[in-house]
PQR file of N, CA, C, O and H, with PARSE charges and radii, in Angstrom:
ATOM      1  N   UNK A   1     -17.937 -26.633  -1.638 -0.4000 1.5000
ATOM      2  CA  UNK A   1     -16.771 -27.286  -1.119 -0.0000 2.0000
ATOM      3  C   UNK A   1     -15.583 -26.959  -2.017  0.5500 1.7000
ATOM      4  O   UNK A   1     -15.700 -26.912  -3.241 -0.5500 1.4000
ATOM      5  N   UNK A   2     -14.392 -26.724  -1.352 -0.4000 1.5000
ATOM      6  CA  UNK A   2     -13.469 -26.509  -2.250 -0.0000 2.0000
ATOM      7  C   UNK A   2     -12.208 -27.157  -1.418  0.5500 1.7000
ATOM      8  O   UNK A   2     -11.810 -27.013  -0.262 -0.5500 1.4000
ATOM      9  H   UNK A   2     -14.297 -26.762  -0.357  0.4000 1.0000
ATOM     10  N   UNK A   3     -11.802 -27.873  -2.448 -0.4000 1.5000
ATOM     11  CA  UNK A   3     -10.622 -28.661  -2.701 -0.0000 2.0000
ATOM     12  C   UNK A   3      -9.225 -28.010  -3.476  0.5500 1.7000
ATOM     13  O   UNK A   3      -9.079 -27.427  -4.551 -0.5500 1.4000
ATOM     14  H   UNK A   3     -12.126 -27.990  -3.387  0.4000 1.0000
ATOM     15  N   UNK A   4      -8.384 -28.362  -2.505 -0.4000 1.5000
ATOM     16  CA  UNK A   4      -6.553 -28.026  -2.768 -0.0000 2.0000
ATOM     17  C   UNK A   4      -5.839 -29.643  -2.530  0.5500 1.7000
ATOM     18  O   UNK A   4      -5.885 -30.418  -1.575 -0.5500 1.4000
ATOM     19  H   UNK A   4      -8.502 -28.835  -1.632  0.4000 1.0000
ATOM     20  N   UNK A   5      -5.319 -29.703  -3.592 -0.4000 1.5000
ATOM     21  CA  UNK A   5      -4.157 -30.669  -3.477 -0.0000 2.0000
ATOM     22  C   UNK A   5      -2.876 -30.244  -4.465  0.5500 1.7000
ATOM     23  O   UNK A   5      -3.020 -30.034  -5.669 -0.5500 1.4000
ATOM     24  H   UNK A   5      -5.282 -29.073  -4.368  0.4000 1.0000
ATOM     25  N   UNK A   6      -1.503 -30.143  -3.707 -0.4000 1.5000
ATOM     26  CA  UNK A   6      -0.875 -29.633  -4.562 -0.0000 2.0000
ATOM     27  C   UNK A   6       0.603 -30.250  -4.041  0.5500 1.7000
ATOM     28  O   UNK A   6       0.767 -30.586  -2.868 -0.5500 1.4000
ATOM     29  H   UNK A   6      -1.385 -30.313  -2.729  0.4000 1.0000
ATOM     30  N   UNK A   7       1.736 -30.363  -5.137 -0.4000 1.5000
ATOM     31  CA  UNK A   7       3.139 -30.987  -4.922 -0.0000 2.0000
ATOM     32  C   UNK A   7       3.602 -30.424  -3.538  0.5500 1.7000
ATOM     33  O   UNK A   7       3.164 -29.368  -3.082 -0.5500 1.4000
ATOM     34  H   UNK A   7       1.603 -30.090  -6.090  0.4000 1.0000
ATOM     35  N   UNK A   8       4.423 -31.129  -2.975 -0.4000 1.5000
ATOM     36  CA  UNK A   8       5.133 -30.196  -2.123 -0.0000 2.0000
ATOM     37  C   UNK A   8       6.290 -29.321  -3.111  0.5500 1.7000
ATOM     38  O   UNK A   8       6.724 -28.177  -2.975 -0.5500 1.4000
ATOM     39  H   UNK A   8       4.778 -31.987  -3.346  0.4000 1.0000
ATOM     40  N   UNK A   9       6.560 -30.289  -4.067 -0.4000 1.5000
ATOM     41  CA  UNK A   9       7.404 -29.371  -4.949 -0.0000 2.0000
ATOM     42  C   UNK A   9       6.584 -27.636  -5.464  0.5500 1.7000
ATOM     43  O   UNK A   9       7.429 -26.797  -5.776 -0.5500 1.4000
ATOM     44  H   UNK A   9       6.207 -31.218  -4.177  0.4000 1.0000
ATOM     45  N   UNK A  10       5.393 -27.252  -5.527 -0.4000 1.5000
ATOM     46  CA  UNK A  10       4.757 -26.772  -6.047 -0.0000 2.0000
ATOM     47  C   UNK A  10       4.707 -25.401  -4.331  0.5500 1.7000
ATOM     48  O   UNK A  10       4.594 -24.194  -4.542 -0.5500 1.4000
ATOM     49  H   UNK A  10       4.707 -27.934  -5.273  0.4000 1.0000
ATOM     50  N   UNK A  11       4.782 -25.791  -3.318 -0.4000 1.5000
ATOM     51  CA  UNK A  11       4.752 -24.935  -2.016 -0.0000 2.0000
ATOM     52  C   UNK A  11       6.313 -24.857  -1.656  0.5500 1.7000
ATOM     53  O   UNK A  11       6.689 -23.927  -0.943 -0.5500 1.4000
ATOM     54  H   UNK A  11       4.874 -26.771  -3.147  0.4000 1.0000
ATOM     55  N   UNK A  12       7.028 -25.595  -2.022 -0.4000 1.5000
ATOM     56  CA  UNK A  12       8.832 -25.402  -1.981 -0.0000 2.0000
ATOM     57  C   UNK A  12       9.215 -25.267  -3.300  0.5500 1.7000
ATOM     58  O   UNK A  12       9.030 -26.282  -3.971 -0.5500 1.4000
ATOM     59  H   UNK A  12       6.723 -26.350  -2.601  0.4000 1.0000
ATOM     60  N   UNK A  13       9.685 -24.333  -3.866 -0.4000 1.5000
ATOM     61  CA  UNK A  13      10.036 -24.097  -5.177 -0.0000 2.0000
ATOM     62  C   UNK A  13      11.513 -23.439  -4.877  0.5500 1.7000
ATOM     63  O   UNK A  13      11.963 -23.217  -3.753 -0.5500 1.4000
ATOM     64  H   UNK A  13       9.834 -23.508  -3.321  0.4000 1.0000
ATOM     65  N   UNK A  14      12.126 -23.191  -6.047 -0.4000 1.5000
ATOM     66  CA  UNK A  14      13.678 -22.819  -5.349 -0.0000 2.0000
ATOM     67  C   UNK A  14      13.779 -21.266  -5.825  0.5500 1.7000
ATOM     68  O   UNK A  14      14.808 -20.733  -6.241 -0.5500 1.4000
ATOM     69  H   UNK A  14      11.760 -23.371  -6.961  0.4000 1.0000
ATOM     70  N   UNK A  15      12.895 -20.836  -5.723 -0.4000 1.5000
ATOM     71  CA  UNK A  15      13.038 -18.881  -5.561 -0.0000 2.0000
ATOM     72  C   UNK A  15      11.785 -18.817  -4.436  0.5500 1.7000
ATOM     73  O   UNK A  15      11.542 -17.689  -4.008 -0.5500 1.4000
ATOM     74  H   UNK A  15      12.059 -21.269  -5.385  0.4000 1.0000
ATOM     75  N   UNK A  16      11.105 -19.740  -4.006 -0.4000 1.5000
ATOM     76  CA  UNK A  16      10.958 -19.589  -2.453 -0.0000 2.0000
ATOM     77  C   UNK A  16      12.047 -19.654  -1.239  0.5500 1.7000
ATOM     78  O   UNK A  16      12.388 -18.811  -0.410 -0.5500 1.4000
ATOM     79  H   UNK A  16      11.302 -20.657  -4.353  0.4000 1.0000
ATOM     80  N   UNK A  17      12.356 -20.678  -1.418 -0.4000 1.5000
ATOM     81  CA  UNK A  17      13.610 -20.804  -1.099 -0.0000 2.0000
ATOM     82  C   UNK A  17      14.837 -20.116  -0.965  0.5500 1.7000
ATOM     83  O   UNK A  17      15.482 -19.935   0.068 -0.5500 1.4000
ATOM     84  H   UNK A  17      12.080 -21.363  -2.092  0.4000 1.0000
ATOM     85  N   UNK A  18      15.034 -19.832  -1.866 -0.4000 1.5000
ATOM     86  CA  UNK A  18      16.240 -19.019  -2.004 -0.0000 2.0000
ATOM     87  C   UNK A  18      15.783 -17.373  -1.566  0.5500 1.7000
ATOM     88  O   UNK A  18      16.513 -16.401  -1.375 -0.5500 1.4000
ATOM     89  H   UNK A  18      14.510 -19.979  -2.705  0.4000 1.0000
ATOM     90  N   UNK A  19      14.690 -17.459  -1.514 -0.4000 1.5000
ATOM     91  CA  UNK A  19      14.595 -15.966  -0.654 -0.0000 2.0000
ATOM     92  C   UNK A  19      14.089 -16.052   0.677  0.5500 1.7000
ATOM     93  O   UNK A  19      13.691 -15.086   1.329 -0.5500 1.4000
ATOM     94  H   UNK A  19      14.097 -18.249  -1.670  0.4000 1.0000
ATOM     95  N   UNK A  20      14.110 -16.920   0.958 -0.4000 1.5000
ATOM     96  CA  UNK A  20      13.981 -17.783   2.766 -0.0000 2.0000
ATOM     97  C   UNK A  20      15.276 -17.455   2.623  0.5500 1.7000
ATOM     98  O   UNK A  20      15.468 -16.240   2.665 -0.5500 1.4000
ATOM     99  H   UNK A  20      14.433 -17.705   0.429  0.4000 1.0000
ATOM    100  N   UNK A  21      16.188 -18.094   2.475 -0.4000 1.5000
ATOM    101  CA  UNK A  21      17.310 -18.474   2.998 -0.0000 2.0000
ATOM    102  C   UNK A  21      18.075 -17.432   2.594  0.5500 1.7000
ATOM    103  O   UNK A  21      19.130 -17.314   3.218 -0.5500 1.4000
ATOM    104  H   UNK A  21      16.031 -19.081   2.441  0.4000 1.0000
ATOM    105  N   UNK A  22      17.875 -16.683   1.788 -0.4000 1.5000
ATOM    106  CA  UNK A  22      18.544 -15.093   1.839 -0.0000 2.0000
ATOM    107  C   UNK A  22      18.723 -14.097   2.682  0.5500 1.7000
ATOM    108  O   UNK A  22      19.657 -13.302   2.779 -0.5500 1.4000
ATOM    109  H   UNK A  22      17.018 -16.778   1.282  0.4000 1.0000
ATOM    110  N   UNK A  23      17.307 -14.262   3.554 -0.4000 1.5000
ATOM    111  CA  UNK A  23      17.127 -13.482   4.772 -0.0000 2.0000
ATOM    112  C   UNK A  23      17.974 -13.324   5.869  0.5500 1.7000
ATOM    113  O   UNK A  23      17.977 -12.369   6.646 -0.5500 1.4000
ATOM    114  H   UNK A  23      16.548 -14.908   3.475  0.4000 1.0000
ATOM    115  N   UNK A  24      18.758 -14.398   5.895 -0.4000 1.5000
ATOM    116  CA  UNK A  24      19.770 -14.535   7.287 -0.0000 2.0000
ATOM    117  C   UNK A  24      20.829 -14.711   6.832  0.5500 1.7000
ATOM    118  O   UNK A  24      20.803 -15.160   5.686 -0.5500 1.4000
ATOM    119  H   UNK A  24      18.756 -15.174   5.264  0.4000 1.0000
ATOM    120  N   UNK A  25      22.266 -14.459   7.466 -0.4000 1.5000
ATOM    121  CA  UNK A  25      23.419 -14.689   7.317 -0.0000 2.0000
ATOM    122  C   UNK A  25      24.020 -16.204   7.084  0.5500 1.7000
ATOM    123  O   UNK A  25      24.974 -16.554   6.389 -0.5500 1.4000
ATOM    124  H   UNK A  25      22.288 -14.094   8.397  0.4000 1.0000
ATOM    125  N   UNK A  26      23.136 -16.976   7.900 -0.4000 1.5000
ATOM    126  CA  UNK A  26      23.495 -18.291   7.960 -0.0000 2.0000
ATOM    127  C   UNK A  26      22.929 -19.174   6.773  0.5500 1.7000
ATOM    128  O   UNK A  26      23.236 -20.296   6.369 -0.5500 1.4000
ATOM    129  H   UNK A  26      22.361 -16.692   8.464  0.4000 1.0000
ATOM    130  N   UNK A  27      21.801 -18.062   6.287 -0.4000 1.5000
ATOM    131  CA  UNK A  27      20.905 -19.021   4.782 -0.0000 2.0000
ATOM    132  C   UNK A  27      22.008 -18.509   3.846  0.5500 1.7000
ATOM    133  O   UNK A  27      22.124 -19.342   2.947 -0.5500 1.4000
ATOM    134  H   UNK A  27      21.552 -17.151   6.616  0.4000 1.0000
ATOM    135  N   UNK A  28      23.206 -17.092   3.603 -0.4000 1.5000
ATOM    136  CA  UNK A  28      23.530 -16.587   2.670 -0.0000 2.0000
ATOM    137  C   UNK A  28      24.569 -17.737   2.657  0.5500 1.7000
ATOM    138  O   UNK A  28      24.868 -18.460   1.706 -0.5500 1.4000
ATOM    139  H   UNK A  28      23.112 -16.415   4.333  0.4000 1.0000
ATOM    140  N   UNK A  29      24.961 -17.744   3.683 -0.4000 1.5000
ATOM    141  CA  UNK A  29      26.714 -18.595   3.661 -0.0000 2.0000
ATOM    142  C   UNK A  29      26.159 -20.221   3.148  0.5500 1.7000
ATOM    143  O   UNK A  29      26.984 -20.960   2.611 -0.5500 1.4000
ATOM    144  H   UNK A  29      24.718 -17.156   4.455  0.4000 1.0000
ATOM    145  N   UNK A  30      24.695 -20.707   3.360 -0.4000 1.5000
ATOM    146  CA  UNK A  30      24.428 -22.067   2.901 -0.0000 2.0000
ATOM    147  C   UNK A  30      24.490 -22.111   1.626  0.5500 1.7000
ATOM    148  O   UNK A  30      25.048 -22.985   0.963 -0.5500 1.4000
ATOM    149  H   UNK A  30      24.025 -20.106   3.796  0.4000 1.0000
ATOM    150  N   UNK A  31      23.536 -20.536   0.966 -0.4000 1.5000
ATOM    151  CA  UNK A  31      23.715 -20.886  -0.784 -0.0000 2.0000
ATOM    152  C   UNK A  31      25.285 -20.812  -1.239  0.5500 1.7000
ATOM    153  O   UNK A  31      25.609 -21.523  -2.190 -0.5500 1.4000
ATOM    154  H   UNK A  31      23.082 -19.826   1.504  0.4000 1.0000
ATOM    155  N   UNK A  32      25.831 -20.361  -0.896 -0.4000 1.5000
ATOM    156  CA  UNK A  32      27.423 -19.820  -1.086 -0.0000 2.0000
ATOM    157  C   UNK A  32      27.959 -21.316  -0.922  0.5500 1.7000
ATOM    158  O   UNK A  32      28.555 -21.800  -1.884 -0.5500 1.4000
ATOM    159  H   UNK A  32      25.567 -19.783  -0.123  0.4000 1.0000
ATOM    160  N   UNK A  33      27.809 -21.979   0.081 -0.4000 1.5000
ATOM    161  CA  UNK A  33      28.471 -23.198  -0.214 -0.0000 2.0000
ATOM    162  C   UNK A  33      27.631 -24.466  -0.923  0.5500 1.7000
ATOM    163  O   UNK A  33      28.334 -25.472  -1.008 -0.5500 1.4000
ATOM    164  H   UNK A  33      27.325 -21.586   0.863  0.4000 1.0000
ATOM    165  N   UNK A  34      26.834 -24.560  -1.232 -0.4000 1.5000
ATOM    166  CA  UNK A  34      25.854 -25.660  -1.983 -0.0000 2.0000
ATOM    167  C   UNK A  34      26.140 -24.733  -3.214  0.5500 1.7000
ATOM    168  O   UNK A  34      26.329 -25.596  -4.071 -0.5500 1.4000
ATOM    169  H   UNK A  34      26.262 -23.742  -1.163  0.4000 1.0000
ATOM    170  N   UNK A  35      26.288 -23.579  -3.830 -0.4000 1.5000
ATOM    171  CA  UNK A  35      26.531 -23.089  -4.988 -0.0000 2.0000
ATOM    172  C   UNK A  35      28.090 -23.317  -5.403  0.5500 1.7000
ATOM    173  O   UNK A  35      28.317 -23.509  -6.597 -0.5500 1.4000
ATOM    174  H   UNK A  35      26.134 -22.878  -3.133  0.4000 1.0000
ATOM    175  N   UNK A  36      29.304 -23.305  -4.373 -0.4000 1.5000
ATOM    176  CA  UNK A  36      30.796 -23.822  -4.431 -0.0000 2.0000
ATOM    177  C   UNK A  36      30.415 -25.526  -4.585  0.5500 1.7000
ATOM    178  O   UNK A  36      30.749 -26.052  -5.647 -0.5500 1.4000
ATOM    179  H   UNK A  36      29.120 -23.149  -3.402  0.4000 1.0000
ATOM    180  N   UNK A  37      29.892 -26.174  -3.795 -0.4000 1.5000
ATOM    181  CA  UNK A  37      29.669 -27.353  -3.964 -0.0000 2.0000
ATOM    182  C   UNK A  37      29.430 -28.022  -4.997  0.5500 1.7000
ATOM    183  O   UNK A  37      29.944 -29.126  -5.183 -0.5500 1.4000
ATOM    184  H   UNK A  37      29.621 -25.747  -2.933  0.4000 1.0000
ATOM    185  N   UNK A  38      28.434 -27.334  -6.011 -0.4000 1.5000
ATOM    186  CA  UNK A  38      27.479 -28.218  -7.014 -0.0000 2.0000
ATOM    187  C   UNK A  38      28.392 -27.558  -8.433  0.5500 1.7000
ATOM    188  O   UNK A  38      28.550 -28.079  -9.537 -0.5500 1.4000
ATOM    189  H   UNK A  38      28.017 -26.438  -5.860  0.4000 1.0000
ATOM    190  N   UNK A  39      28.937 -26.119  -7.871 -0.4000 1.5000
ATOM    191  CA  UNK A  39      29.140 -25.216  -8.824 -0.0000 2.0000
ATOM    192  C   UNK A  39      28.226 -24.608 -10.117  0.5500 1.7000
ATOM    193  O   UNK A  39      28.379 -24.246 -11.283 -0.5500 1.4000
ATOM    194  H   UNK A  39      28.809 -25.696  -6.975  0.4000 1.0000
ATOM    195  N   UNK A  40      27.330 -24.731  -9.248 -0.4000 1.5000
ATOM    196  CA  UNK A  40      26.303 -23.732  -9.996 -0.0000 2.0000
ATOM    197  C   UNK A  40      24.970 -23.424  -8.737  0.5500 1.7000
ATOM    198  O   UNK A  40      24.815 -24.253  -7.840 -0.5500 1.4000
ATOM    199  H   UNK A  40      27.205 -25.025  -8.301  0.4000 1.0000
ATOM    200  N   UNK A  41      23.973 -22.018  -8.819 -0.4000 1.5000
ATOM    201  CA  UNK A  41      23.176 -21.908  -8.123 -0.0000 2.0000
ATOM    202  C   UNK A  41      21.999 -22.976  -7.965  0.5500 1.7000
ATOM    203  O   UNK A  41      21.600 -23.815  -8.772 -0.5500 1.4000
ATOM    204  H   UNK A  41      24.098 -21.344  -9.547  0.4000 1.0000
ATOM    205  N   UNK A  42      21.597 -22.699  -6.752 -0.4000 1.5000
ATOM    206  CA  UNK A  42      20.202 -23.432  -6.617 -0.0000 2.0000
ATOM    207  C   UNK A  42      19.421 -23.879  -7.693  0.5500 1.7000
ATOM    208  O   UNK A  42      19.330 -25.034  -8.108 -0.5500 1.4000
ATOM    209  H   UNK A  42      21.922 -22.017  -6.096  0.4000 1.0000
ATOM    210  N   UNK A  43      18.805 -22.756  -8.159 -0.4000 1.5000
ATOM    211  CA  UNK A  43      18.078 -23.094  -9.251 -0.0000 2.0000
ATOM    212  C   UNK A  43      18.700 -24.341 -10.271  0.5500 1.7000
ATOM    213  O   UNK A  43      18.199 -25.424 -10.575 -0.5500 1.4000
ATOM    214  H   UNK A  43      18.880 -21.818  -7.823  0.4000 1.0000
ATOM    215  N   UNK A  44      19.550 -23.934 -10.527 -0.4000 1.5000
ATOM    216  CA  UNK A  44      20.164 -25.581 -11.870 -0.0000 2.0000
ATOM    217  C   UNK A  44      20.078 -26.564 -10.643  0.5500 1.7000
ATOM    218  O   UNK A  44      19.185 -27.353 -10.951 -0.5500 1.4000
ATOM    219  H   UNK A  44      19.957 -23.055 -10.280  0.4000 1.0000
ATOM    220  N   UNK A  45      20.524 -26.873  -9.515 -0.4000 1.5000
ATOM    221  CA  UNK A  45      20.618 -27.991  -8.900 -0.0000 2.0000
ATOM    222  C   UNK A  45      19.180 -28.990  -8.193  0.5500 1.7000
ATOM    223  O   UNK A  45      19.167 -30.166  -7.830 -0.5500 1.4000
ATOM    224  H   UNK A  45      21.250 -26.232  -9.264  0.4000 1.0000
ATOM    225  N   UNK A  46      18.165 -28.035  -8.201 -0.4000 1.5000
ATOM    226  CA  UNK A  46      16.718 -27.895  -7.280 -0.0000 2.0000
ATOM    227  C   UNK A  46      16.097 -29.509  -7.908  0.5500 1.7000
ATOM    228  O   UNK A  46      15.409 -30.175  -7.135 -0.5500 1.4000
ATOM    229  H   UNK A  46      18.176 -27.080  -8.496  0.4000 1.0000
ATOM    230  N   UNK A  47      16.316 -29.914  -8.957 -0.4000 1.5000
ATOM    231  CA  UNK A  47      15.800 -31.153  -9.210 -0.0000 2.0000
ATOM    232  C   UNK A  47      16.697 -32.481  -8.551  0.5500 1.7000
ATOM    233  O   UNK A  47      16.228 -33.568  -8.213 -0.5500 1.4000
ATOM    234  H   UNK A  47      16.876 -29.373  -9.585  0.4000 1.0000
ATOM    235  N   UNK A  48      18.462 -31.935  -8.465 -0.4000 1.5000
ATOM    236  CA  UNK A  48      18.876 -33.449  -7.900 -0.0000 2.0000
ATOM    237  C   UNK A  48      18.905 -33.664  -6.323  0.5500 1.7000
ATOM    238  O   UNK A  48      19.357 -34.610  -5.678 -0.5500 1.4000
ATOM    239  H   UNK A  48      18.843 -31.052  -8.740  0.4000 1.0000
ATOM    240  N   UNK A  49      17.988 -31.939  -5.703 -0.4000 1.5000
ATOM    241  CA  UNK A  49      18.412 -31.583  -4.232 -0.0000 2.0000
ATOM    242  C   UNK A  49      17.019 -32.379  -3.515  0.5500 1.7000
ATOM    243  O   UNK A  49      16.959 -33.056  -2.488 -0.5500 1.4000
ATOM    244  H   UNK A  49      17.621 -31.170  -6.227  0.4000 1.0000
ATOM    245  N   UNK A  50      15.704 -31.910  -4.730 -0.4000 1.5000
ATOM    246  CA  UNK A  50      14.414 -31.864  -4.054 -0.0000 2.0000
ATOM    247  C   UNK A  50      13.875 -33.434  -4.745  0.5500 1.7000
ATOM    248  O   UNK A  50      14.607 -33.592  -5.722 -0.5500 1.4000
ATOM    249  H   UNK A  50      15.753 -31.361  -5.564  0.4000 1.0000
ATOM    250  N   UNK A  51      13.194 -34.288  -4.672 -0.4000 1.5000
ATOM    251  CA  UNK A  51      12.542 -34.973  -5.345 -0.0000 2.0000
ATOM    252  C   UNK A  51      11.179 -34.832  -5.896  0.5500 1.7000
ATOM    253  O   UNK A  51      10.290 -34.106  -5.452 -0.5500 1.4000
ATOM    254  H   UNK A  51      12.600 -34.159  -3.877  0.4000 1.0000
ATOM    255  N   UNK A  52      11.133 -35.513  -6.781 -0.4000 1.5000
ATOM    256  CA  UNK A  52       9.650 -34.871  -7.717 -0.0000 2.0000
ATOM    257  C   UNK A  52       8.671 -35.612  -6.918  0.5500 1.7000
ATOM    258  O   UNK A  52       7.634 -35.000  -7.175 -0.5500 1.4000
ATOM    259  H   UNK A  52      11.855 -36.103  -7.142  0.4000 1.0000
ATOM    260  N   UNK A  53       8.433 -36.336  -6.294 -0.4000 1.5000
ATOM    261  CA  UNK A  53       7.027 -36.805  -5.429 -0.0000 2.0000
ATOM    262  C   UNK A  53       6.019 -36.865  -6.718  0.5500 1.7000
ATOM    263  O   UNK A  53       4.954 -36.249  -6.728 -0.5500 1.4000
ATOM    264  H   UNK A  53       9.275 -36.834  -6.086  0.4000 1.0000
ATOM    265  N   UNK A  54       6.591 -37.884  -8.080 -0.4000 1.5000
ATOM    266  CA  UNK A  54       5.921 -37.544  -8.696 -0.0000 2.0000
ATOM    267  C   UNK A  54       4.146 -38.708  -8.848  0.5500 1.7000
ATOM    268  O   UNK A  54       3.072 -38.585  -9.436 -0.5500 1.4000
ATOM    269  H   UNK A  54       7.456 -38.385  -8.072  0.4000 1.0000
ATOM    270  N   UNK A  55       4.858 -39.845  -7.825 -0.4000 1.5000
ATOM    271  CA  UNK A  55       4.300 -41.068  -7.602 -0.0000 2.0000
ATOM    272  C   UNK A  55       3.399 -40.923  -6.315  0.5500 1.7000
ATOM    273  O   UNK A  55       2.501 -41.761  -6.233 -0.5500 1.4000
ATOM    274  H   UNK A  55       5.730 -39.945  -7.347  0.4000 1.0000
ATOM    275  N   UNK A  56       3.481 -40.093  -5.403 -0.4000 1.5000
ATOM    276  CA  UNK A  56       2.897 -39.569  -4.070 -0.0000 2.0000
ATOM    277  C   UNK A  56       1.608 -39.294  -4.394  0.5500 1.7000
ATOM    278  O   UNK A  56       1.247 -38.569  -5.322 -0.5500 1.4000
ATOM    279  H   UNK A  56       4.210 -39.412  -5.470  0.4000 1.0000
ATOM    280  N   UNK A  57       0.696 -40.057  -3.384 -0.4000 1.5000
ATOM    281  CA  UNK A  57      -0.660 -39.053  -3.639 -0.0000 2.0000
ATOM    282  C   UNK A  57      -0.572 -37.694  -2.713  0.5500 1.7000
ATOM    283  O   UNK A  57       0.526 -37.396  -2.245 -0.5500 1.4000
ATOM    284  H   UNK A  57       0.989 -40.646  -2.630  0.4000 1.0000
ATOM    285  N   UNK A  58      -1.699 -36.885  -2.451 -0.4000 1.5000
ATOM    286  CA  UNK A  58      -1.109 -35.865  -1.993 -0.0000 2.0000
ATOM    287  C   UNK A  58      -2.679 -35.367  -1.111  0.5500 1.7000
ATOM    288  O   UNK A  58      -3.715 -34.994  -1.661 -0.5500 1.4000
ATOM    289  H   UNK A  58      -2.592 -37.127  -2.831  0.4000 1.0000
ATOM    290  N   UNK A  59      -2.457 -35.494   0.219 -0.4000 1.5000
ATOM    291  CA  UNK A  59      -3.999 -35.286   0.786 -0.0000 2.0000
ATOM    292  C   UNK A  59      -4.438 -34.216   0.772  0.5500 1.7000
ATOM    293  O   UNK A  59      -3.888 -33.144   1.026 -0.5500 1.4000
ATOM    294  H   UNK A  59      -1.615 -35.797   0.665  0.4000 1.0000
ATOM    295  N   UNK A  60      -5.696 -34.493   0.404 -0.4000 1.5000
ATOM    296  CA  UNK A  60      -6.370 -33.430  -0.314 -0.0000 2.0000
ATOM    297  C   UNK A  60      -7.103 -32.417   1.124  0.5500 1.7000
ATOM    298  O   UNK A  60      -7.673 -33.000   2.046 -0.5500 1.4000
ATOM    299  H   UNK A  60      -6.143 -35.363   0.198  0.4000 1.0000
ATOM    300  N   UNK A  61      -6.940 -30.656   1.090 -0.4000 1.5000
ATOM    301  CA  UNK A  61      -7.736 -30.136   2.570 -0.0000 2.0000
ATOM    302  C   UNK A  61      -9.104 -29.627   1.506  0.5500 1.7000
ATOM    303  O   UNK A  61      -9.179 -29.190   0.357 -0.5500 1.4000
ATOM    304  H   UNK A  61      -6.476 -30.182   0.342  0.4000 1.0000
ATOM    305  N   UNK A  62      -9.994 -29.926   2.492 -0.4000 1.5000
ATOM    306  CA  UNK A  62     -11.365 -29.617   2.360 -0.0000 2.0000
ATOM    307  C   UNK A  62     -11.457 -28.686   2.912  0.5500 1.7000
ATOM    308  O   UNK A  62     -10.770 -28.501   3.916 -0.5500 1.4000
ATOM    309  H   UNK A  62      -9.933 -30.281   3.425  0.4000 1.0000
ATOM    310  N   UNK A  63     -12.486 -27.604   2.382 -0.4000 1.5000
ATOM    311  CA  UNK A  63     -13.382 -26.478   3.435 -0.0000 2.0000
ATOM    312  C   UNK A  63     -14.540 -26.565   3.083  0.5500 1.7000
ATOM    313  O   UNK A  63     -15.406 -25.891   3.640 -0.5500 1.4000
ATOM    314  H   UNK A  63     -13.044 -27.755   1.566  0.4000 1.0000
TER
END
């Protein structure tokens, strides 16, 4: 049997992300303005954007 349980922070990370949202015109113009916004990139901002779920349990998939 094998067991996975893992953050969502840990499957959304912000260089996943940011290369999702790189792909399209409409993801480039989002970092462009959340980077004018915060004034700095994703990455420095990814902790006050995402929450740590650090209190969450997290259901576990079986195979």
């Amino acid at each position: 049997m094998n067991t996975l349980s893992i953050s969502p922070r840990e499957m959304l990370n912000p260089d996943l992300v940011t290369s999702v949202l790189a792909a399209s015109e409409e993801g480039r113009q989002w970092l462009a303005e959340l980077a004018q916004q915060y004034g700095q990139p994703l990455h420095s901002v990814w902790d006050d954007i995402v929450p740590s779920f650090s209190e969450a349990p997290y259901p576990s998939v079986s195979r």
